[in-house]
C-alpha positions as a printed Julia matrix, in Angstrom:
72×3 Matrix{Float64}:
 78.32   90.23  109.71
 78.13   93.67  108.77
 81.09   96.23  108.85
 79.02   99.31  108.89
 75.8   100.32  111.13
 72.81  100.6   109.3
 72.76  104.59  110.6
 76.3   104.89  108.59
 74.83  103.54  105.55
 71.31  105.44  105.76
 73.49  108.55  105.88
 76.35  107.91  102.88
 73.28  107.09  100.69
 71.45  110.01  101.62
 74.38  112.24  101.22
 76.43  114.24   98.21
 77.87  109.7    98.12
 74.89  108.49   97.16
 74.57  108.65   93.73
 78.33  107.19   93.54
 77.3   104.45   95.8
 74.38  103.46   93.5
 76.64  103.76   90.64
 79.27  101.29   92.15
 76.24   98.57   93.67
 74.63   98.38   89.8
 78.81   98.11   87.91
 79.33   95.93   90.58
 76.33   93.85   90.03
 76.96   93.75   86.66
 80.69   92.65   86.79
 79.4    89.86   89.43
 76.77   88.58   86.63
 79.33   88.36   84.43
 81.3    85.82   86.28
 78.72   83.62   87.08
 77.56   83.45   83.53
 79.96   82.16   81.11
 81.36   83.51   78.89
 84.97   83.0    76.93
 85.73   86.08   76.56
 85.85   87.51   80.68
 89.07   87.96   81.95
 88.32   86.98   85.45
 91.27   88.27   86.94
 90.66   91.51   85.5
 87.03   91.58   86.39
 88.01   90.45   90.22
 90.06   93.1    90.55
 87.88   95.73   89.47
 85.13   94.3    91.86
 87.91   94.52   94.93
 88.69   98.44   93.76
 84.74   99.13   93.76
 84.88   97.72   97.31
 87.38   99.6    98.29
 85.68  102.7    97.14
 82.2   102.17   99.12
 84.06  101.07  102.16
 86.28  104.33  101.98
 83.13  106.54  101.44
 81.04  103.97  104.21
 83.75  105.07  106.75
 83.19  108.64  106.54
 80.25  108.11  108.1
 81.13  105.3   110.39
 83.97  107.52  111.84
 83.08  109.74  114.73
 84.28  113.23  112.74
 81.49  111.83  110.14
 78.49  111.49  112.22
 75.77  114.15  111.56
């Protein structure tokens, strides 16, 4: 289920946000690669929390436009 209308998101992305939300989708995707791939040297914990902060982020800038002071 999806926290945020698809008229929220259309919006953030097409704002001043959107480059930022691009950037956090592709470090995101990246840190989530890394995970699933092994490798010895990933410090899970680390990475997990960096992937919860990125979340954060997007959700934060997502509300903005979810919010009724946000809507266009």
């Amino acid at each position: 289920m999806n926290k945020f209308s698809k008229t929220a998101i259309w919006k953030a992305v097409n704002s001043e946000y959107g480059d930022r939300l691009v950037e956090i989708a592709r470090e995101h995707a990246e840190l989530t690669k890394e995970l699933i791939t092994y490798n010895p040297g990933v410090d899970a914990e680390i990475i997990e929390s960096r992937i919860v902060q990125l979340r954060e982020e997007r959700d934060g800038i997502l509300e903005l436009f979810e919010s009724e002071e946000g809507r266009i």
